[in-house]
C-alpha positions in Angstrom: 54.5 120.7 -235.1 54.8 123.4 -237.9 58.4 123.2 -237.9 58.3 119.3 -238.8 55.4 120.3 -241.2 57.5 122.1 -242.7 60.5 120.1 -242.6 58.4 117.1 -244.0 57.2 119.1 -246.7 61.1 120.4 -248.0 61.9 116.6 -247.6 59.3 115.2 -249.5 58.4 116.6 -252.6 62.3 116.9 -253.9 62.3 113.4 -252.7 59.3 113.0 -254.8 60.8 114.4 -258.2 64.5 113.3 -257.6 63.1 109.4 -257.5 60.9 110.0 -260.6 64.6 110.9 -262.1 65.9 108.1 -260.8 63.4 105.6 -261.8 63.5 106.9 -265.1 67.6 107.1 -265.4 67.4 103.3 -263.4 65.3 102.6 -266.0 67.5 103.3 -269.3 70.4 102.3 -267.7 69.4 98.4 -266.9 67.6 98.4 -270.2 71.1 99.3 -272.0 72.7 96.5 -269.7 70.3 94.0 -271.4 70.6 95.0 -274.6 74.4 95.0 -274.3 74.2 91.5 -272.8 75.9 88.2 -275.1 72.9 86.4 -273.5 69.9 86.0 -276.2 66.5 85.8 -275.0 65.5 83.2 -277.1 68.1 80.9 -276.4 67.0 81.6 -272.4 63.2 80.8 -273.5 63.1 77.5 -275.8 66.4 76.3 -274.5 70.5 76.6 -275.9 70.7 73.1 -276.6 66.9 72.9 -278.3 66.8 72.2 -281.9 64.3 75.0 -283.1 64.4 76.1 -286.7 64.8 79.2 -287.7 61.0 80.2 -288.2 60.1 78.9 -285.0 62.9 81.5 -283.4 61.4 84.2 -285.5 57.8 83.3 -284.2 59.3 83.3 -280.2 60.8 87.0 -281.7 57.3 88.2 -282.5 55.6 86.9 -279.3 57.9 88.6 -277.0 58.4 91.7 -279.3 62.6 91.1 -279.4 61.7 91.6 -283.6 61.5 95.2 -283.0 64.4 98.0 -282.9 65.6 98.3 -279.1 64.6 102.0 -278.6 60.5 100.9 -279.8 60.9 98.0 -277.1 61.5 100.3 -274.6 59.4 103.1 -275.3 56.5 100.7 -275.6 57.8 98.9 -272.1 57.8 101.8 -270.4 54.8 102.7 -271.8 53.1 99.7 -270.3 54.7 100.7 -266.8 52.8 103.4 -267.1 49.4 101.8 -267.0 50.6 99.5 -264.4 51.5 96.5 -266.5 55.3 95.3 -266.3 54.5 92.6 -268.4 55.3 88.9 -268.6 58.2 86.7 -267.5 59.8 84.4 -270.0 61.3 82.4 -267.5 58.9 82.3 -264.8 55.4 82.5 -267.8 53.8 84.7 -265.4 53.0 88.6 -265.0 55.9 90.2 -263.5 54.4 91.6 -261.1 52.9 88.3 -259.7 56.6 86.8 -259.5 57.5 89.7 -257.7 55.1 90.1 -255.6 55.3 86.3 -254.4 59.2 86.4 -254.1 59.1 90.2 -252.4 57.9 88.3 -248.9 60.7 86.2 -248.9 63.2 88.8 -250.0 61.7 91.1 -247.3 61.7 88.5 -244.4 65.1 87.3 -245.1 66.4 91.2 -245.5 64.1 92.4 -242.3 66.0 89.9 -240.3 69.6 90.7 -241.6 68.8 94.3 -241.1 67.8 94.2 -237.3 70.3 91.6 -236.6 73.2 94.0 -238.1 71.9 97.0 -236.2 71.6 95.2 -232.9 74.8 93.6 -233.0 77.3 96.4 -235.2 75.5 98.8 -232.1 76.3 96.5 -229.4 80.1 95.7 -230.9 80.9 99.7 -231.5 79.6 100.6 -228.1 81.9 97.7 -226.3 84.9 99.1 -229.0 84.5 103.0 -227.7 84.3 102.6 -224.2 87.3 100.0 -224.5 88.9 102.4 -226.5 92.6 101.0 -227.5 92.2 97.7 -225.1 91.9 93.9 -226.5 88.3 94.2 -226.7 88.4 97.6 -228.9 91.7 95.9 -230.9 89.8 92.8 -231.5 86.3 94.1 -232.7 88.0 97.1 -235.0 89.9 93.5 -237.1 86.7 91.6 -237.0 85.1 94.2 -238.6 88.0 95.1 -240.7 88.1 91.7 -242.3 84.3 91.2 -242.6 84.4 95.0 -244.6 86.7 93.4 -247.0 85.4 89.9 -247.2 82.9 89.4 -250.4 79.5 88.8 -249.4 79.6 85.4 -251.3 82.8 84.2 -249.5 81.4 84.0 -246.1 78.2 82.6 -247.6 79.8 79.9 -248.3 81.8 79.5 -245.3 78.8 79.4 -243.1 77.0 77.3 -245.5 80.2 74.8 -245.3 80.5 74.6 -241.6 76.9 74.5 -240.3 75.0 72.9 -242.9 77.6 70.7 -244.7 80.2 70.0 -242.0 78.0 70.3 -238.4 74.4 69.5 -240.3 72.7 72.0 -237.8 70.6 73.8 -240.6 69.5 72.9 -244.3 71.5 73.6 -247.2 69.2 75.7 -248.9 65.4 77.1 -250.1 63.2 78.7 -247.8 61.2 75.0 -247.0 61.9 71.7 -246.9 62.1 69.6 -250.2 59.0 68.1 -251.5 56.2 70.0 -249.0 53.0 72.2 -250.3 53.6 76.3 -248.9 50.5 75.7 -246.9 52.3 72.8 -245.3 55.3 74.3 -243.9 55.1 75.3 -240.7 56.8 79.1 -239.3 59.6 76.6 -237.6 60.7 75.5 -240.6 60.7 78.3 -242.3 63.0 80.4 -239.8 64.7 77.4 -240.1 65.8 77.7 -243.4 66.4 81.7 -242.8 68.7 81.4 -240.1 71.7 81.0 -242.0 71.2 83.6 -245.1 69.8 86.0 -242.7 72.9 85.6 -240.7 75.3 85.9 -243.5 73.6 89.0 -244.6 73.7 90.4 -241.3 77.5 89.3 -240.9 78.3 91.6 -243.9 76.3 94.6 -242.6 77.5 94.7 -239.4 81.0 96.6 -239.5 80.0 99.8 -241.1 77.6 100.7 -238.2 80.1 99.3 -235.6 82.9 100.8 -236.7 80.9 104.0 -237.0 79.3 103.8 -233.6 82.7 103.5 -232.2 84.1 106.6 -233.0 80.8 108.5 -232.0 80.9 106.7 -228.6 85.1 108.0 -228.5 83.6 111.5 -229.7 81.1 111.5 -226.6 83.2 110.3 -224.2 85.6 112.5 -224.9 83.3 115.4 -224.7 83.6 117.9 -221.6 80.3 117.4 -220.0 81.4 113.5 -219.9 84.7 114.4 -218.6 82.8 116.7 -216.0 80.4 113.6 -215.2 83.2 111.5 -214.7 84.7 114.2 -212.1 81.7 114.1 -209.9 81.9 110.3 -209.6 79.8 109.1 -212.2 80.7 105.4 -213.1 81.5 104.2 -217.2 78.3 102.6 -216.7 76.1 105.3 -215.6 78.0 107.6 -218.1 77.1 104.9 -221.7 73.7 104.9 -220.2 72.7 108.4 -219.2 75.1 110.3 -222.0 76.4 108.0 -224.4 73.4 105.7 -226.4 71.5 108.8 -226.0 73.6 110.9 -228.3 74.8 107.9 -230.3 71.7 106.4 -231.4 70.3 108.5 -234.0 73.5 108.5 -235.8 73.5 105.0 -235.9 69.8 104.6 -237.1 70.4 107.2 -239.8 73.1 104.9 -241.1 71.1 101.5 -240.7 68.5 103.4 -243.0 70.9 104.6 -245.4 72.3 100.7 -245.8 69.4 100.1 -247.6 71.2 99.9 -251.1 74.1 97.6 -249.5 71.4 94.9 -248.0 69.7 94.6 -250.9 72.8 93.8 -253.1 74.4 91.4 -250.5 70.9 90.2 -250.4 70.9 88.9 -254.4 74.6 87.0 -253.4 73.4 85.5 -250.3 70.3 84.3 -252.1 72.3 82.9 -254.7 74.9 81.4 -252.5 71.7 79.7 -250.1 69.3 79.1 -253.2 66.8 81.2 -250.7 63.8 82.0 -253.0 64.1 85.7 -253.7 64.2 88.5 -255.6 67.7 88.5 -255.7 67.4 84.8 -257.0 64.7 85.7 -259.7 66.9 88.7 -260.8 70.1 86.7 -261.2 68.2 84.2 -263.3 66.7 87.2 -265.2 69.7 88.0 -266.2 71.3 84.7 -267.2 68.1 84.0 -269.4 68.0 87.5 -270.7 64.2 87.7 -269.5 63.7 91.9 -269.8 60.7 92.3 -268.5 61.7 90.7 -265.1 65.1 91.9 -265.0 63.3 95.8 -265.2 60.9 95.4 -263.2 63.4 94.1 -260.4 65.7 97.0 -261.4 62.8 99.2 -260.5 61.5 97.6 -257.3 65.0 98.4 -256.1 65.8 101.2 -256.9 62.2 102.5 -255.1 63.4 100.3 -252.4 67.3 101.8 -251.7 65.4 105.2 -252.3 62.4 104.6 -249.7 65.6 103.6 -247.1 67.2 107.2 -247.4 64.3 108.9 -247.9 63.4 107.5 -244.2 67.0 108.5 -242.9 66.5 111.9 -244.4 63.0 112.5 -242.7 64.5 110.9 -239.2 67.2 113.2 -239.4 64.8 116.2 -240.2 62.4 115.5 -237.4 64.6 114.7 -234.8 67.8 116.3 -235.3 66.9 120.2 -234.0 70.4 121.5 -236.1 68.4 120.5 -239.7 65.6 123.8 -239.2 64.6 126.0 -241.5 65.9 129.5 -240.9 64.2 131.3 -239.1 65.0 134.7 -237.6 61.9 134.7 -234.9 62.1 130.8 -234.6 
């Protein structure tokens, strides 16, 4: 119990400061993306095509504080971040933290999904590859994941979005509810419904990193001299993937579903896109075609704690679990 006190404790607070770092380096880095942007925010807020004269730009300047010199607007953003106030969204006209906070659950549901579904099946699919080892099965699942490693994210959206909701009509086109009905209306059916396909896409895309790597660890295991000696006694393939195999395979593979956070989350903003689902990755891409700042930080921040929160967790699995990560200890 001390040990993983301890371990906890060496994880954590470097964790702590090297996220701080990040948020603050995440932070300058997406505010120079803005800045260096051809999109003008004003053109995003009253329209390209309105005819607004001059004065009426330079009042829609003053309001949202794009009149000042870009290294004030940022100190005086972050400044506000500070007090918990990410301010307001010129495309949405609401608090950026409101429009976050209401798109987060879809974002999170549709991710959630796509992450356990890419676990369960790149698991399943590297396990059937390794103990098939250089048979069809292992041949076939090391292309299939070969191809969907290469394949853009928005590619196979669109693939799936062509032949089961466009061609086959067995799911909608897009959104996360049907056309036309209040949120308090729709029921849970429909709105797994409406995941189904971008959670499946998003899963697709994650799937052959963790297959491909459980793979070889299920080769490395078998191949291993107390599975060798197991298999000398008698012991079936079966008995042997049970007993030896997933035990020594699995934390590997969680570690790696973990550390995926940073992938999920950008395939998540194409297969929003691609699906119209309702998300963060939606809001974000439309924060940056309108040039709306405040949004487009605030998302750039959300994410950046969210990729860091995913390999902080792998970290601390690995440290609690894995007896070789110890702190030195002559007596211990």
């Amino acid at each position: 119990m001390k040990l993983k006190n301890k371990v906890l404790q060496k994880l954590i607070v470097p964790s702590f400061l090297r996220m701080v770092t990040l948020l603050v380096a995440m932070s300058v880095i997406a505010f120079a993306l803005v800045m260096s942007s051809p999109v003008d925010p004003i053109d995003g807020f009253v329209g390209s095509e309105s005819n607004v004269s001059q004065e009426q730009r330079d009042n829609v300047a003053r309001y949202w504080g794009l009149d000042k010199p870009p290294a004030e607007r940022f100190l005086i953003w972050a400044g506000h971040v500070l007090q918990g106030d990410m301010g307001i969204s010129s495309t949405y006209r609401l608090p950026v933290t409101q429009v976050i906070g209401e798109r987060v659950k879809a974002s999170l549901a549709l991710m959630g999904v796509a992450w356990v579904l890419s676990g369960v099946l790149g698991f399943v699919l590297g396990i059937l590859a390794g103990v098939n080892r250089g048979r069809l099965p292992d041949r076939f699942i090391k292309t299939f994941c070969l191809a969907l490693s290469s394949a853009p994210t928005f590619w196979i959206g669109l693939l799936i979005l062509m032949v089961f909701a466009v061609n086959l009509q067995w799911f909608p086109i897009g959104l996360a509810a049907p056309i036309g009905k209040l949120a308090s209306e729709v029921t849970l059916g429909e709105r797994i419904h409406h995941l189904i396909l971008p959670a499946f896409t998003l899963s697709i895309v994650g799937v052959a990193n963790i297959a491909l790597h459980t793979r070889q660890k299920m080769i490395d295991v078998l191949e291993s001299e107390y599975v060798l000696f197991a298999r000398a006694r008698g012991e079936s393939t079966y008995s042997i993937v049970k007993r030896h195999g997933i035990r020594n395979i699995m934390l590997p593979a969680i570690t790696l579903q973990f550390a995926s956070f940073s992938e999920l989350f950008g395939g998540s903003v194409l297969a929003e896109q691609v699906f119209t689902y309702p998300g963060l990755g939606n809001a974000v891409t439309q924060a940056g075609l309108r040039g709306d700042v405040p949004l487009f930080l605030g998302i750039a921040l959300f994410s950046a704690v969210f990729v860091f929160t995913g390999n902080l967790m792998a970290n601390l699995i690995y440290g609690i679990v894995d007896p070789h990560i110890k702190e030195a200890n002559p007596h211990g």
